[in-house]
N, C-alpha and C positions, 0 to 999 in steps of 0.2 A: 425041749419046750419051745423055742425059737423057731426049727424046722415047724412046730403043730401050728401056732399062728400066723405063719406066714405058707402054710396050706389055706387056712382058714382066711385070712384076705385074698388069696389066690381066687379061691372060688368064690368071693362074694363079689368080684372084681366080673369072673366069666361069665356070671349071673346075676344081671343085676336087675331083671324082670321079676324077681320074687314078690320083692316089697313095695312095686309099680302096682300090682294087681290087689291092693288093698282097698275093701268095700268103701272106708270111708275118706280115702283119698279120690275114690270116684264120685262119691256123695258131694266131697268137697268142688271136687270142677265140675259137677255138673251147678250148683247152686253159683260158681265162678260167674258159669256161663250165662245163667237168668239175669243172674244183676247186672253184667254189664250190656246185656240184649234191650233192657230197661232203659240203662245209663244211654244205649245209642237212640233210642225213643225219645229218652227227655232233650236231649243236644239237637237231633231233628228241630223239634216242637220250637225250642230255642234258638233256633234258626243257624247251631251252630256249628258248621258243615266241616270245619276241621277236628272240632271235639269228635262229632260223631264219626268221621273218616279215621281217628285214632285208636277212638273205641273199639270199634268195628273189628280193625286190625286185631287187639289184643285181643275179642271173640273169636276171630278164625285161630289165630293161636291154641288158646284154649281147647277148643275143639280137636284140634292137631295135637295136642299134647292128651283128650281125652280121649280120639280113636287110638295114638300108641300104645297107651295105658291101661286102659279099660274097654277093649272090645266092645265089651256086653252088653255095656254103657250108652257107645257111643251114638249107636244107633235109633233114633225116635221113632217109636211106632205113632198110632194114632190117638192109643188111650193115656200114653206120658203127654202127647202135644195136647192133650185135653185136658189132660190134669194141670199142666202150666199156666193153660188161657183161664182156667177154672181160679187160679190162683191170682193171676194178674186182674182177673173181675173180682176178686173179694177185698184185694188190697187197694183199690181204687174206690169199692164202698166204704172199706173202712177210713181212708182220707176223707173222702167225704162226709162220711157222717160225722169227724172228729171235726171238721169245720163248723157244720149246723148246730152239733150240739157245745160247741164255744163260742159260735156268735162269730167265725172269723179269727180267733185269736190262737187258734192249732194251726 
């Protein structure tokens, strides 16, 4: 019984790319990757050149942890970098509108 689970760690030890290529661990850094792309925008805007140079940092990370990971992932074509901007223009009406329609107090 001994010998069969320490087979069984054996190979999960040699292989440890199995449970790396899980859809929604790539779903997970890719969404990593938008908020803090966000996060380096708003630190910008805020004039705050160290915030955003940290951020930044843990984005290229992210990335380097989503090409090992997720190949298939990793790469943006045209119509994901459109569906992001698409995303980042709906979420900035939707701040918007939540200000107009509260008068300022959203």
């Amino acid at each position: 019984m001994k010998s069969a689970l320490a087979f069984v760690f054996a190979i999960g030890l040699l292989v440890p790319g199995v449970a790396a290529s899980d859809p929604s661990d790539c779903g997970r850094l890719m969404y990593q990757i938008t908020h803090y792309e966000d996060m380096v925008g708003r630190a910008e805007a805020l004039g705050r050149d160290d915030w955003a140079a940290k951020t930044q940092r843990h984005v290229d990370l992210l990335e380097t942890r989503l090409a090992d990971r997720c190949p298939a992932f990793s790469a943006r074509d045209e119509q994901q970098e459109a569906a992001r901007q698409m995303a980042l223009l709906l979420k900035m009406a939707a701040t918007a509108a939540a200000k107009f329609f509260t008068m300022g107090m959203y």
